[in-house]
N, C-alpha and C positions, 0 to 999 in steps of 0.2 A: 413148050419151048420157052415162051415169055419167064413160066415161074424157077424154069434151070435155069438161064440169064439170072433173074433178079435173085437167085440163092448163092449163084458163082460171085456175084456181084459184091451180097453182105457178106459173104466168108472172105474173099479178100481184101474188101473193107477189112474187114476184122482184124485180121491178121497182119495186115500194113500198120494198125493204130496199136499192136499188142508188141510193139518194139524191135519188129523185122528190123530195123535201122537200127544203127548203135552212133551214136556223136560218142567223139571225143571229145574232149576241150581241155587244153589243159590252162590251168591258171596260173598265174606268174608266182611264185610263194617269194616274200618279201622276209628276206634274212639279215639280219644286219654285220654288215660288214666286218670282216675277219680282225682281229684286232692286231695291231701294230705294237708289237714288244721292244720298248727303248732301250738303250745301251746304255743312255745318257741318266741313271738313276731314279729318272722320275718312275711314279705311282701308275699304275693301270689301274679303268674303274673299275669297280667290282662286277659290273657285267660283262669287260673285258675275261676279267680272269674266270668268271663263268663259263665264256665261250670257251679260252686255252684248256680249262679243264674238260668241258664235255670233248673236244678234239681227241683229248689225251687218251680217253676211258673209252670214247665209242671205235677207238682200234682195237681195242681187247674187252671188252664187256661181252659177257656170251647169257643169252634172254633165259629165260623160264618160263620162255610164255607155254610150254604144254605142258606143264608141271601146274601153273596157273587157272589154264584152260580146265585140265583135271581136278580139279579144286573144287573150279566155278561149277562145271555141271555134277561134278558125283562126289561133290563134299559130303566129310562124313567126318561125327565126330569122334571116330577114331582114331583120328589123323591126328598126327603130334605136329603139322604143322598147316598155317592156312596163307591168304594172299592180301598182300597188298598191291593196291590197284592207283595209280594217278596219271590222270588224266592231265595233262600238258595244253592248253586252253590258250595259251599266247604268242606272239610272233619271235620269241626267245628262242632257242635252246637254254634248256635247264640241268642241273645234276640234283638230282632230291639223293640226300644222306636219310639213312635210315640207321638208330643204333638204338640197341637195348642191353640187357642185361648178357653179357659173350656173344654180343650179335651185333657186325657191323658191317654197311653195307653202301656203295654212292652208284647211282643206277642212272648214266646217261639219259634224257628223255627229249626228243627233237622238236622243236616249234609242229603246234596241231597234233603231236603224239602221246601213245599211249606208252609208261612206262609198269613195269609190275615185278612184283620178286616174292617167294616164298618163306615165310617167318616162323619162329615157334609162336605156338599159341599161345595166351594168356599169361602175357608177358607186357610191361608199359613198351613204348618205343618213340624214341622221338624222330620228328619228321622234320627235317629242315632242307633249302633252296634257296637259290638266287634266282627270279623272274624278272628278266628285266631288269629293271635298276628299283625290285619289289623283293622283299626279304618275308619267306616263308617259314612258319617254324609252328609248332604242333605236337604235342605228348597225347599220346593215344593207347589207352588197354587194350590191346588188340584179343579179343576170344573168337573172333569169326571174321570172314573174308573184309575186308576193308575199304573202299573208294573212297576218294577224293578228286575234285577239279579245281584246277589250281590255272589264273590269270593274273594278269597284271591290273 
């Protein structure tokens, strides 16, 4: 009797510490304020117009993420084409441009987010961004899948 007790006992030990519970929590994400378009001629900064653009594009930007995903696990190099992959690392939203040779491409990407699109191979391509009030820019041979993390 005592050893079914003390077995009932460490199985539901168990199983209460193996994440019977779920918390939530959710954390405030700190975005910076929508930026204010003047009438009056003056200049917006460049992470203003950052922001205006990533608004404009993430109403129509449509992912590649399972074209990506397909890439990433059953790449093969019979594919004429592979992935670029960037990682969004700062409290911004970004737009990273991607252009190469008949290849042009500006891929919304959200503060903490992952952005990715599918390119031909073996081909130069440059990489540019506004992070912040942080200018990103990058010429890269891409012949096989590609990462990058990108902060301010």
């Amino acid at each position: 009797m005592i050893k079914t007790f003390s077995i009932s006992t460490l199985v539901i030990l168990f199983l209460t510490n193996c994440g019977g519970t779920i918390h939530h929590t959710k954390q405030p994400v700190k975005r910076p304020a929508a930026p204010v378009i003047s009438t009056t001629g003056t200049k917006t900064s460049p992470a203003a117009q950052t922001e205006i653009e990533y608004q404009t594009l993430i109403k129509t930007y449509k992912s590649e993420t399972a074209d990506v995903l397909n890439d990433l696990l059953n790449g093969s190099s019979q594919n004429s084409k592979t992935s670029i992959i960037a990682e969004n690392q700062s409290a911004c939203n970004m737009v990273l441009t991607i252009s190469g040779n008949n290849y042009f491409k500006k891929i919304p990407i959200g503060a903490k987010k992952t952005g990715s699109v599918m390119v031909p191979k073996n081909q130069n391509y440059n990489l540019s961004g506004m992070i912040c009030n942080s200018v990103y820019q990058k010429t890269k041979f891409v012949t096989d899948s590609y990462s990058v993390k990108l902060s301010n």
